[in-house]
N, C-alpha and C positions, 0 to 999 in steps of 0.2 A: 504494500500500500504506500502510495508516494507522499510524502511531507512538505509541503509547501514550504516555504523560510522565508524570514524578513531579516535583513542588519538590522537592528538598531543600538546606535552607540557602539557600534563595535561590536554585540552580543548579537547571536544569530537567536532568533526570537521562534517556536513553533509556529506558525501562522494556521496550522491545519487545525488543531485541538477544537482551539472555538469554534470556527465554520464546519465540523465535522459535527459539535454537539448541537449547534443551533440547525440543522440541515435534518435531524433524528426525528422519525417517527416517535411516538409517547408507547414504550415497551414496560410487561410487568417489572425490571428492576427502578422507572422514574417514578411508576406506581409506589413501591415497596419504599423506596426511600422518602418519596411525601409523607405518608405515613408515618412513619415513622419521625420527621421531623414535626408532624402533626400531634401525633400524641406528648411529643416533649413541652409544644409550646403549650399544649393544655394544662399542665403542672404549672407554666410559666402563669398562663392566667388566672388559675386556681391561687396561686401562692399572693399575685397582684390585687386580688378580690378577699383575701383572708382576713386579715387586720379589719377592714373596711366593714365587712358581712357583720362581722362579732363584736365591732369595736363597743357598740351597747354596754354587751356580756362582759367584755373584760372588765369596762367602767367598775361594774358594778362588783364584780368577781373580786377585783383587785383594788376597791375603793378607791380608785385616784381620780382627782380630778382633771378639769380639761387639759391645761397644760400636760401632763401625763397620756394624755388617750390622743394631742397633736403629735406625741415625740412616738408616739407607737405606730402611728397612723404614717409617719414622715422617716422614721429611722429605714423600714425596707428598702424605700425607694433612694435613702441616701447611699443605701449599699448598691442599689442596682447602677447609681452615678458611679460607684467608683469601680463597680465591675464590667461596665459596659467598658470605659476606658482602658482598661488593663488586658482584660479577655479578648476584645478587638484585635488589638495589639500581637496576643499570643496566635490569634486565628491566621493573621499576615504573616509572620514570621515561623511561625510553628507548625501550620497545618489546621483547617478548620473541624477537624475529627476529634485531634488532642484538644483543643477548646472545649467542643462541644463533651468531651468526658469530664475536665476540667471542671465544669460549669456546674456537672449535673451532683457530680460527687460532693465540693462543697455546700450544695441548697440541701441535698439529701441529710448529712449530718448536723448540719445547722438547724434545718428545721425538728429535728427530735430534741435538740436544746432546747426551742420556744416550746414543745408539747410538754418539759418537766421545769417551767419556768417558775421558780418561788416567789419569784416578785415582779415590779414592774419592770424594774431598772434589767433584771436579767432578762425581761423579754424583748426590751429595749433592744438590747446587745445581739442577740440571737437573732431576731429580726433582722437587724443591720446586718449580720456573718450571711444570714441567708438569700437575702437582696445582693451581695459581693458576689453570690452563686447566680442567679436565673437572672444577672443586670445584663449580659450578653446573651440572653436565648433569642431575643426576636432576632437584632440586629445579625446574630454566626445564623439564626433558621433561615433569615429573607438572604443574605447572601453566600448561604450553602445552596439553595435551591436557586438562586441568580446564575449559581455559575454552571448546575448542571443539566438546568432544564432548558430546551429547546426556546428560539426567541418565541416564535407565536403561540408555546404554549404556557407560555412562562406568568401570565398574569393566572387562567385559568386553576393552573394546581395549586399556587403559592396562597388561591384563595381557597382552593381544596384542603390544603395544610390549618389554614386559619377557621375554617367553618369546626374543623375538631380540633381546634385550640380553643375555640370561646365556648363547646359545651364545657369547658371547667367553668365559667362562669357560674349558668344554673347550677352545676354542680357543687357547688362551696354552698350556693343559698340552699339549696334544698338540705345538703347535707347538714347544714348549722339549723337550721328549721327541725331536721328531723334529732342531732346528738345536743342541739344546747338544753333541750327541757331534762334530759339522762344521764346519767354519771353509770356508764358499765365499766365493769369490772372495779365500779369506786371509784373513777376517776373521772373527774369533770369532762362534759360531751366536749368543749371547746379544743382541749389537747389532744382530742383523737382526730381531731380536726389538722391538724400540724403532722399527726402521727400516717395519715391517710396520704399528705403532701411526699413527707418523707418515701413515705415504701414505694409510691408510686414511683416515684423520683428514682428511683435505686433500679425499678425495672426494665424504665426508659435507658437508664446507665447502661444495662446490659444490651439493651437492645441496640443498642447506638457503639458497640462495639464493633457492630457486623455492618457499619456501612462504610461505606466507599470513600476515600478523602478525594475532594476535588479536581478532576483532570486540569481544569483552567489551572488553579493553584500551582497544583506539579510542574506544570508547563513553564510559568512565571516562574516558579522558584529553581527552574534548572534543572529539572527532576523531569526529566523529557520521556527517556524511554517508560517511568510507571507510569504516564499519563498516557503515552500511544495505547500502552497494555489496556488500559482503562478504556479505553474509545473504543480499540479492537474488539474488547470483550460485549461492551454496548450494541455494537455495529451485528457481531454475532449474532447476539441475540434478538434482534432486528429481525438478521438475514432468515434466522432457522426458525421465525415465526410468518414467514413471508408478509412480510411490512416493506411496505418502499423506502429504497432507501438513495434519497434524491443526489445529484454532485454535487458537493461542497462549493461554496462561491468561495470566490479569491478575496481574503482576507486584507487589512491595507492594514501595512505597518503599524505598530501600536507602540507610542514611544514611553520610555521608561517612566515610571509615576512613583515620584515621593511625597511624603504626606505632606511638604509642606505645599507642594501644589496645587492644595486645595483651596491656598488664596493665589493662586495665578493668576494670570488673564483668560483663561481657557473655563476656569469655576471657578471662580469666587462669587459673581451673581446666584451660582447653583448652590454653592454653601451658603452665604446668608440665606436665600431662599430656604433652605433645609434646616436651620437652625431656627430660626421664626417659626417654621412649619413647628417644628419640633415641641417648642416651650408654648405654642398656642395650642395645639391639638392636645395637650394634655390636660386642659385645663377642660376642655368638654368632654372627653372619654373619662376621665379618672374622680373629675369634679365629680359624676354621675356616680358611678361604681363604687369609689372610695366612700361616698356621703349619702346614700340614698337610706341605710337605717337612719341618720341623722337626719336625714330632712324628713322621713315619714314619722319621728319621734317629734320632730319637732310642730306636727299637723293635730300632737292628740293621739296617737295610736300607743301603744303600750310594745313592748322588744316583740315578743312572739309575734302579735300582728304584723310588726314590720317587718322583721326577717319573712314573712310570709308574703305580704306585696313585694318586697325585694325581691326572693327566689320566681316568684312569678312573671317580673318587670322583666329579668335576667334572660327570662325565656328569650326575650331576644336577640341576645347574642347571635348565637350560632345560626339563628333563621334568618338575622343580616348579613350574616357571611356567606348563606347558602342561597339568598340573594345575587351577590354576586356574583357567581360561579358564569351563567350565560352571558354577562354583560362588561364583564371586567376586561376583556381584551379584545371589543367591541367598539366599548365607546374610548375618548381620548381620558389618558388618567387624570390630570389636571381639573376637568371637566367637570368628570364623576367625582373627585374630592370636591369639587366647589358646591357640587349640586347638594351630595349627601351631609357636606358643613352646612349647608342651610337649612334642610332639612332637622338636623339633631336643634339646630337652634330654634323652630317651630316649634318641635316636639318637648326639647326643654322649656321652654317659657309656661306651656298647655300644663307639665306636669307640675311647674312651679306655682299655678294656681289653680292647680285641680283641688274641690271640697268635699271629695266624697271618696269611699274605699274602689270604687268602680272604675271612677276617670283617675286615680291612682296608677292603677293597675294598667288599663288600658295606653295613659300617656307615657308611664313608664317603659313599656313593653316597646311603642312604639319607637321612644329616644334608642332605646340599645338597640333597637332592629336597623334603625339610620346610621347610630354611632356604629355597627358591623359592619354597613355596606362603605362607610367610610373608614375605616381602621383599615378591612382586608384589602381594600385600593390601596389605600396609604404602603401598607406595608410591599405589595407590589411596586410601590413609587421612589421607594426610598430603598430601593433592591437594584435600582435601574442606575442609579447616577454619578458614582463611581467606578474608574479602572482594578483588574482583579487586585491588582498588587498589592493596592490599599482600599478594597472595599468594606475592608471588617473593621478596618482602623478607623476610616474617615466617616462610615455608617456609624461605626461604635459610638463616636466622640459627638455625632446628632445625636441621637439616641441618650447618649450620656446628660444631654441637655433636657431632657423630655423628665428624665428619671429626677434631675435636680427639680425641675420644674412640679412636678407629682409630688416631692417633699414638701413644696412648699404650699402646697395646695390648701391642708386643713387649717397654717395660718392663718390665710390668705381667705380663705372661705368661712370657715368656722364661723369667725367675727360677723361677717353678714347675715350669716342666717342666724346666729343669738342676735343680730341688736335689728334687722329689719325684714327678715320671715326669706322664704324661699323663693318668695316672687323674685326679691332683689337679687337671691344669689343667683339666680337661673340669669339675671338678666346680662351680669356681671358675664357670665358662661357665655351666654349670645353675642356681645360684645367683641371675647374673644374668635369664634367660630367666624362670626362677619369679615373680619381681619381676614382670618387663615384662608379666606374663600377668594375673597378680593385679591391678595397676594401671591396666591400660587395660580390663578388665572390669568392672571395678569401679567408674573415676573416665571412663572413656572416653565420648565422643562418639557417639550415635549418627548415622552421615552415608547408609545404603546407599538409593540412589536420590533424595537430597534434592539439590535443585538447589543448584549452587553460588549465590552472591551475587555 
């Protein structure tokens, strides 16, 4: 099979790798590896929605008051800040395989620390060790499956992957609905809740042992012939399912990318862009998720009824991201982010002066079904706009932004809904979403079906 070559810099560059994966029919192993990066991030949003679901519970569990239940609510996320930057890092340099074990091994023992936490302050701690574990899972998931999934079909699975990452969502509510009223085996329902993260977390480890580390990567890192063996084997199994398997277009040159590049002349509109996107979009996805027992607490409902509209609102998750699936590599990305930001912000404002347990329920439902068809794009988008060399790094250090931005969130919000009710937080939400809509329609990228680099 002939190898295409580029110079660049003096380095002869694969030029085939890429156009041979983007040119691939969708065979059972891109199936098998969605999947599987599909089940890891669902621990990721199980672990993202935890704090959040219970924060009631703990309150109460743990007598502390606010200050206490923001630093609980805000320590994960300050771990996922420092783990997105570092993990990123290791995915570039390291291989996005060893990350991705990395990753799952420290959330897994961490989180059985927060299940046997004596106090606050140790859950504090724990929390933070465990957010350092799952702060790289979306950013190493969206540019593990960037680099090995075909261009045209690259939006469709990566929302395939996210449609079974956001059932952890309902998943945590139902789950805290059904263990926070029981203490089995004597031990508070909340910490089986941590305990359920953990093991999960441990399975997905194993299972993440058996996939494939990046042909693009190998290629980039100099690691030629494991990345042919990797293609060859793809192509195989192509060939021996009779799938077509089209020619490869002629690759162009792709010149060498270091991180700090990313304020060049080439992207630096696309990093500000990204980094805006980042610190705004989390203030409507998380603002909801992170606060939604609080803001149904704060309507008159008592913990049980709320983690009950909560687990029910949640249903939306994954039916926004299954949403997606026909239309995500259809319509342009930028687009559908601006459409589905307006949307969450209709739906937020509706749930933010809904008076009754019905249009609770209903606006609820409907904000996470908008905030899914908006995330599982996003994450498509934010998959697409960096070169391989540094796309864990320079995704990471977005991402890392988002995560700082989610800490800040319960300060930032809190205060609103105790001193002027949920209408004004919602509005505060809408605010930001208007922005991130305008902004990335305007100054955005266009990437839908263009081969990654």
């Amino acid at each position: 099979m002939s190898q295409i070559t580029a110079s660049v810099g003096g380095v002869t560059v694969p030029g085939s790798v890429g156009a041979r994966l983007d040119r691939m029919p969708i065979t059972p192993l891109h199936r098998r590896l969605t999947a599987v990066i599909g089940v890891g991030l669902f621990f990721d949003t199980f672990e993202n929605n935890l704090s959040g679901t219970i924060g009631k519970v703990l309150q109460s569990d743990f007598a502390f008051g606010t200050t206490s239940l923001k630093l609980v609510l805000a320590s994960a996320f300050v771990g996922q800040f420092v783990g997105s930057l570092t993990l990123g890092r290791i995915a570039d340099r390291f291989g996005r395989r060893r990350a991705f074990l990395i990753n799952l091994g420290i959330y897994s023992v961490c989180s059985l620390l927060g299940a046997v936490s004596p106090s606050a302050a140790w859950l504090i701690v724990a929390r933070f060790l465990a957010g350092v574990g799952i702060g790289a899972e979306q950013a190493l998931s969206d540019c593990y499956l960037a680099d090995v999934l075909p261009a045209r079909k690259r939006g469709r699975f990566i929302a395939w992957a996210y449609t079974l990452a956001f059932c952890g969502v309902p998943a945590v509510g139902f789950a805290a609905l059904w263990l926070v009223p029981l203490s089995p085996l004597g031990v508070a329902g909340w910490r089986w809740l941590f305990v359920l993260g953990a093991l999960g977390s441990a399975v997905v480890w194993i299972l993440r042992r058996q996939l494939i580390e990046s042909p693009r990567w190998l290629a980039t890192a100099g690691r030629t012939a494991e990345a042919e063996r990797l293609v060859e084997r793809m192509e195989a199994e192509a060939a021996g399912r009779g799938l077509p398997l089209e020619r490869p277009a002629a690759e162009q040159p792709v010149p060498d990318s270091r991180l700090r590049d990313v304020f060049g002349p080439g992207m630096l509109r696309r990093t500000l862009v990204l980094w805006l996107f980042c610190v705004l979009s989390v203030v409507g996805y998380y603002g909801f998720g992170a606060l939604a027992p609080q803001i149904v607490a704060a309507k008159g409902y008592g913990i049980v009824a709320g983690l009950g509209f909560t687990a029910l609102s949640f249903l939306g998750y994954p039916v926004g991201s299954a949403l997606a699936l026909p239309v995500v590599d259809r319509v342009e990305r930028r687009t559908l982010v601006a459409l589905s930001a307006t949307a969450m912000l209709l739906a937020g404002l509706s749930f933010g002066y809904a008076d009754s347990a019905a249009l609770i329920v209903v606006c609820g439902f409907a904000y996470t079904l908008f905030s899914n068809v908006f995330s599982s794009v996003s994450h498509v988008y934010l998959s697409e706009q960096y070169p391989t060399a540094i796309r864990a790094t320079a995704s990471g250090a977005a991402y890392s932004l988002s995560k700082l931005s989610a800490a800040a969130l319960p300060f930032a919000l809190i205060p609103v809904l105790d001193a002027h009710g949920a209408g004004a937080l919602f509005a505060v939400i809408a605010a930001a979403m208007g922005l991130l809509a305008v902004t990335v329609l305007t100054l955005g990228e266009r990437t839908t079906g263009v081969p990654v680099k």
